[in-house]
Backbone as a printed PyTorch tensor [residue, N CA C, xyz], in Angstrom:
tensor([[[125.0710,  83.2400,  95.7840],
         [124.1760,  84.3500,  96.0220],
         [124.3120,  85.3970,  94.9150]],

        [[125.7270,  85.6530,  94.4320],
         [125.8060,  86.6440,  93.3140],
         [125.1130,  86.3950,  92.0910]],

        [[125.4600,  84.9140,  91.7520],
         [124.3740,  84.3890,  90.8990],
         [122.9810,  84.9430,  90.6140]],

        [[122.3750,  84.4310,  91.8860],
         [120.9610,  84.6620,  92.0390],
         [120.7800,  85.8770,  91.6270]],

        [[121.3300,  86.8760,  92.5270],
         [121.0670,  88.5530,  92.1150],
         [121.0340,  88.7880,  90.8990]],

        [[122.4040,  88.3810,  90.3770],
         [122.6470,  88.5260,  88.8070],
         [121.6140,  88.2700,  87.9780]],

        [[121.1940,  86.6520,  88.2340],
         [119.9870,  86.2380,  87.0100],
         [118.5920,  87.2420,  87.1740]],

        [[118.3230,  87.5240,  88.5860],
         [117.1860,  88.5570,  88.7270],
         [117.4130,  89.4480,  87.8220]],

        [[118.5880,  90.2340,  88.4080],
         [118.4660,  90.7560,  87.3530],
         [118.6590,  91.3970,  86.0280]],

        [[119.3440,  90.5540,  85.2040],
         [119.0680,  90.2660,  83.9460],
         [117.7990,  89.9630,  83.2510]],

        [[117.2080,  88.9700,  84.0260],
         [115.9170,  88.6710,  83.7790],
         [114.7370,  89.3210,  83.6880]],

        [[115.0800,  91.0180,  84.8300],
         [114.1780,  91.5630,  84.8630],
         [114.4720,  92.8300,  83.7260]],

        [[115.7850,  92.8360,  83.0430],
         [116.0480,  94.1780,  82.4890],
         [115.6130,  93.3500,  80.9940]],

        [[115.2120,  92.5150,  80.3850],
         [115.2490,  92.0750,  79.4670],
         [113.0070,  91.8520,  79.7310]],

        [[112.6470,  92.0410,  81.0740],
         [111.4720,  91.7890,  80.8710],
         [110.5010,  92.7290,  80.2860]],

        [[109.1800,  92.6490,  79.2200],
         [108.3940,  93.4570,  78.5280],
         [107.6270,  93.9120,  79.6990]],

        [[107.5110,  94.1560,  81.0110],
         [106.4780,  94.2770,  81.9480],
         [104.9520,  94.0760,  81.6970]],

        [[105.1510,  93.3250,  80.7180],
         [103.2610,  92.5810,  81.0760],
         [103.2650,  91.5710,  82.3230]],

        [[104.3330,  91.2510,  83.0650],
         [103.8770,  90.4540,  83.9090],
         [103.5840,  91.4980,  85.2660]],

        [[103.1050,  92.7540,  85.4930],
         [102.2860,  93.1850,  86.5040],
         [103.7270,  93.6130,  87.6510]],

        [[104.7100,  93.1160,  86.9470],
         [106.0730,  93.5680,  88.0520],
         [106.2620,  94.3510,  87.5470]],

        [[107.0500,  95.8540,  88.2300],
         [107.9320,  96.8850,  87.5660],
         [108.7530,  96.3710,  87.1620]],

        [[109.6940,  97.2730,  85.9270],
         [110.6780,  97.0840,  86.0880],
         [111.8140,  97.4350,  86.5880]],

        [[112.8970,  96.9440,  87.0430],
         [114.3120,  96.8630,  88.5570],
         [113.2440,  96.0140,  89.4780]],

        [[112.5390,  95.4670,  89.4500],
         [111.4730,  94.2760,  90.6740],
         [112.1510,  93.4510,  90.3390]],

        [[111.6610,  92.3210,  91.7430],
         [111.4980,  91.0760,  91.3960],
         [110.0110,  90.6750,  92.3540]],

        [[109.2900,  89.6290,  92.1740],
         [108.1140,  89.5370,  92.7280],
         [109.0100,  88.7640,  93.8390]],

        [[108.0540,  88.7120,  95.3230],
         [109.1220,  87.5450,  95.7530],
         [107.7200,  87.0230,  96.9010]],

        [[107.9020,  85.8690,  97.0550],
         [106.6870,  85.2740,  98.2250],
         [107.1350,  84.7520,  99.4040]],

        [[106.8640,  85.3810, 100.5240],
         [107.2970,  85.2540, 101.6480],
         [106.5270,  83.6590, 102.4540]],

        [[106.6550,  82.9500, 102.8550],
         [106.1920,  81.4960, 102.6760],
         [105.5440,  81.9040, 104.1590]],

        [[105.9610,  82.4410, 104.9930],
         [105.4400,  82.3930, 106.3160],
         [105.8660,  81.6540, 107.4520]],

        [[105.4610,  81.5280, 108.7710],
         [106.2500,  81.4210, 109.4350],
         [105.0820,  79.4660, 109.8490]],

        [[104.4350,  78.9530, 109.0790],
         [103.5250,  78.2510, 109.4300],
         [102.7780,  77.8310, 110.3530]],

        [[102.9490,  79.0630, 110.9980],
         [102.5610,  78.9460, 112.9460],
         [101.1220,  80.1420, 112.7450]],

        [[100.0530,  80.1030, 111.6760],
         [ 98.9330,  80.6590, 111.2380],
         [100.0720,  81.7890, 110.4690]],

        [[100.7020,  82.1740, 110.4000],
         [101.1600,  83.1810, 109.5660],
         [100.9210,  82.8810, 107.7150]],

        [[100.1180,  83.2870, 107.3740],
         [ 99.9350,  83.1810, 105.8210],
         [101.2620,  83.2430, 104.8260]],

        [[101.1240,  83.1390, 103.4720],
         [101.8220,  83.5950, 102.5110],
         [102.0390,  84.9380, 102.1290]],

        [[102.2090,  85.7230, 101.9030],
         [102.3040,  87.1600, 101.5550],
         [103.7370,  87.2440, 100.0540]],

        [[102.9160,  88.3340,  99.1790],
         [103.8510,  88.1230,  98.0120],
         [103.9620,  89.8970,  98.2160]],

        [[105.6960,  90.0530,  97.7400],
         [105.7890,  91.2900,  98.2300],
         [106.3100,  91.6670,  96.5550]],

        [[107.0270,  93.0980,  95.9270],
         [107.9070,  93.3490,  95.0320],
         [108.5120,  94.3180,  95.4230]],

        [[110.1570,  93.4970,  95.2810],
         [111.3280,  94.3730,  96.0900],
         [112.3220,  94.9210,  94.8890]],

        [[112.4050,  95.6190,  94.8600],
         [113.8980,  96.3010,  94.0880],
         [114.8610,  95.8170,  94.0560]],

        [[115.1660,  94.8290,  93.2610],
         [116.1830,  94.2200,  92.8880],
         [118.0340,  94.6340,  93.8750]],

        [[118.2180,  96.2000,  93.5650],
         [118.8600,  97.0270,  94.5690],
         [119.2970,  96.2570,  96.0040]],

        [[118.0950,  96.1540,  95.7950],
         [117.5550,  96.1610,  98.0560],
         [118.0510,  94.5600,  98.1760]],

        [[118.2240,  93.5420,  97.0410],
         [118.6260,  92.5670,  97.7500],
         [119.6120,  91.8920,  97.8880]],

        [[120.8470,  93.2390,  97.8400],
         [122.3270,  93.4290,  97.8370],
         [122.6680,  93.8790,  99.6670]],

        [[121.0950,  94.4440, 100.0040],
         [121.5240,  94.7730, 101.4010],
         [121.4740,  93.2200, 102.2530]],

        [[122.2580,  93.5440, 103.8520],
         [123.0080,  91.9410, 104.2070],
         [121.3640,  91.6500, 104.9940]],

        [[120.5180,  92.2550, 105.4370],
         [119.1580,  91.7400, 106.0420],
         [118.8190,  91.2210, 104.8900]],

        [[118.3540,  91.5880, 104.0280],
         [118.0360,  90.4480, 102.6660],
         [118.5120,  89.9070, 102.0840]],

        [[119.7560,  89.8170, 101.7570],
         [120.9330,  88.6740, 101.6430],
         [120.7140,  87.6140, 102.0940]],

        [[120.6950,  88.0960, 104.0390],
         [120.6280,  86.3570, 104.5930],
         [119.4440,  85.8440, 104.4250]],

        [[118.5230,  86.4150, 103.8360],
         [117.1760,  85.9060, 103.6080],
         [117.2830,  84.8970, 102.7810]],

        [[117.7510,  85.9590, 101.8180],
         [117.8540,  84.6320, 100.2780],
         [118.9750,  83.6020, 100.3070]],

        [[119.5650,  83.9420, 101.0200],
         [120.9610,  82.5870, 101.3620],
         [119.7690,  81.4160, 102.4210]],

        [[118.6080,  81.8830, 103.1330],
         [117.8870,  80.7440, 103.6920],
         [117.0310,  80.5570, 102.1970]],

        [[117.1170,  81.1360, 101.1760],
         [116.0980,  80.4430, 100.7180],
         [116.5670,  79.4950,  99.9560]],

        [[118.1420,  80.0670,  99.4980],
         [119.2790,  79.2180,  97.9030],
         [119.1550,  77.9230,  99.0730]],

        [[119.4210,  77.7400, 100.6090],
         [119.5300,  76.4710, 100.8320],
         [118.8180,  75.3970, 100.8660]],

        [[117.2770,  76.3750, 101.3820],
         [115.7970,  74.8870, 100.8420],
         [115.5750,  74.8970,  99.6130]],

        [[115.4800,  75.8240,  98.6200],
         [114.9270,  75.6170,  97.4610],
         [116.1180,  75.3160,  96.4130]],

        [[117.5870,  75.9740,  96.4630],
         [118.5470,  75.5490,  95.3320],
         [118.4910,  77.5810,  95.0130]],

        [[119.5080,  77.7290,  93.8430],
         [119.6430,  79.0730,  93.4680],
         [119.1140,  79.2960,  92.1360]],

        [[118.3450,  77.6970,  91.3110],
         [117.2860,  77.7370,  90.4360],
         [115.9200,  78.2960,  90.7080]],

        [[115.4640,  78.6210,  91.6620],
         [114.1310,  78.8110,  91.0890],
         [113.5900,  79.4610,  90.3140]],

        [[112.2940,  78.6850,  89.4180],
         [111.9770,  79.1190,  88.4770],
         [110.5870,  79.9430,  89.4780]],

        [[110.3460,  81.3060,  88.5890],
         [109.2460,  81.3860,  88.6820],
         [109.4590,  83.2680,  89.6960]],

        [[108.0920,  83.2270,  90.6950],
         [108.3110,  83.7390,  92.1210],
         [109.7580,  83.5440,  92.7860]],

        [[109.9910,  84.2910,  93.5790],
         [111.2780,  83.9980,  94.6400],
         [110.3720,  83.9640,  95.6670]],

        [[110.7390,  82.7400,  96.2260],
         [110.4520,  82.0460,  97.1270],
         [111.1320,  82.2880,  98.3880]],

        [[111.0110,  82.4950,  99.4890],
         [111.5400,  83.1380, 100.8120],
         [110.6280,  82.0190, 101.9540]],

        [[111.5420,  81.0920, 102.7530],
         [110.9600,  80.6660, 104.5150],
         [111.5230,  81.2540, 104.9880]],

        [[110.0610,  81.9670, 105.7190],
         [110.6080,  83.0140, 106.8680],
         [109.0280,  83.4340, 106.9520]],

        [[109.2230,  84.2510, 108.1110],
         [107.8820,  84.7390, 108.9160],
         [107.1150,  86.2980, 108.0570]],

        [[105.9880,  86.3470, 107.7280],
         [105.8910,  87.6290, 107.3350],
         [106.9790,  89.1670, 107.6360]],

        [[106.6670,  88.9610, 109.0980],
         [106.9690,  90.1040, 110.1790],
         [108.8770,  90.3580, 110.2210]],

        [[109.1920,  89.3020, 109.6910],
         [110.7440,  88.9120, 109.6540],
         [111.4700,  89.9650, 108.4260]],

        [[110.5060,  89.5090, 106.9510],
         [110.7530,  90.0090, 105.7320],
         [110.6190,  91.4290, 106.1630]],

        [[109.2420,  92.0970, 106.6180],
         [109.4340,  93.5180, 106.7150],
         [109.9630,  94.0350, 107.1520]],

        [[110.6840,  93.4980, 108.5450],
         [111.7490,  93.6560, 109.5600],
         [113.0100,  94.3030, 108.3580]],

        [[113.3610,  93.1470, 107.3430],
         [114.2470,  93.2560, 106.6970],
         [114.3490,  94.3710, 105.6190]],

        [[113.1120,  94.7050, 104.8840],
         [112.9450,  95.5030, 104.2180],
         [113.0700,  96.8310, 104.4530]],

        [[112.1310,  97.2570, 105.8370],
         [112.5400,  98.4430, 106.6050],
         [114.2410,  98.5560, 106.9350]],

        [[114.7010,  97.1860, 107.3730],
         [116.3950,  97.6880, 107.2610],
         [117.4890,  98.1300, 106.3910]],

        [[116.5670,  97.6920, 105.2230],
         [117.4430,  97.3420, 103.5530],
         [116.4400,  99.1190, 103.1250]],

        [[115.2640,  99.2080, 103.2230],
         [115.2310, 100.8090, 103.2190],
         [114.6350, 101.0410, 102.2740]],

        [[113.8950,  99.6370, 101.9090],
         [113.2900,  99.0810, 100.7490],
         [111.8110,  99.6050, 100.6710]],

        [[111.2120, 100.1510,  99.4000],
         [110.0800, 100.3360,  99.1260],
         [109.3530,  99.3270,  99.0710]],

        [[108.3090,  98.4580,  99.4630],
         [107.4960,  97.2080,  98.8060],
         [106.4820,  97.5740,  99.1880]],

        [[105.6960,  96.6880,  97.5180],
         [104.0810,  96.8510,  97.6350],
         [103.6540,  95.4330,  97.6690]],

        [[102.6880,  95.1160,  98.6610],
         [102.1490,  93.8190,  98.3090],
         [100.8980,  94.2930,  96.9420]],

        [[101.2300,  92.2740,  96.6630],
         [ 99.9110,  92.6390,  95.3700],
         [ 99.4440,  91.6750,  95.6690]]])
């Protein structure tokens, strides 16, 4: 998990922000809960995903997807779950 955080963010302090993320972000896509719950892509403060509600998020995600992913951060879980988490972590996010 430290990993993960780490490469965020490095990745993001080294980024030119043409990719539409701030920078201290990471973009991240909430996969949904597949019970009609859609996709939703949120951008969280890198910060915020040191708190333990979003921690265990991304520890469900290092276990389906690996602690490579390229790209988006990828999150299974329910829309309503992530914001749950965000409001706990105290986190600013904007969907885009």
């Amino acid at each position: 998990m430290r990993e993960l955080i780490r490469r965020l963010s490095f990745s993001d302090r080294v980024s030119d922000g043409s990719s539409g993320v701030p920078r201290g972000c990471v973009p991240v896509m909430v996969l949904g809960d597949g019970d009609g719950d859609e996709a939703e892509r949120f951008v969280v403060r890198v910060e915020a995903l040191r708190h333990p509600s979003l921690a265990a998020l991304l520890e469900m995600a290092a276990q389906e997807f690996g602690y490579k992913q390229e790209g988006i951060l990828r999150v299974p879980c329910a829309v309503h779950q992530f914001k749950q988490a965000l409001s706990t972590a105290g986190a600013v996010s904007k969907n885009y």
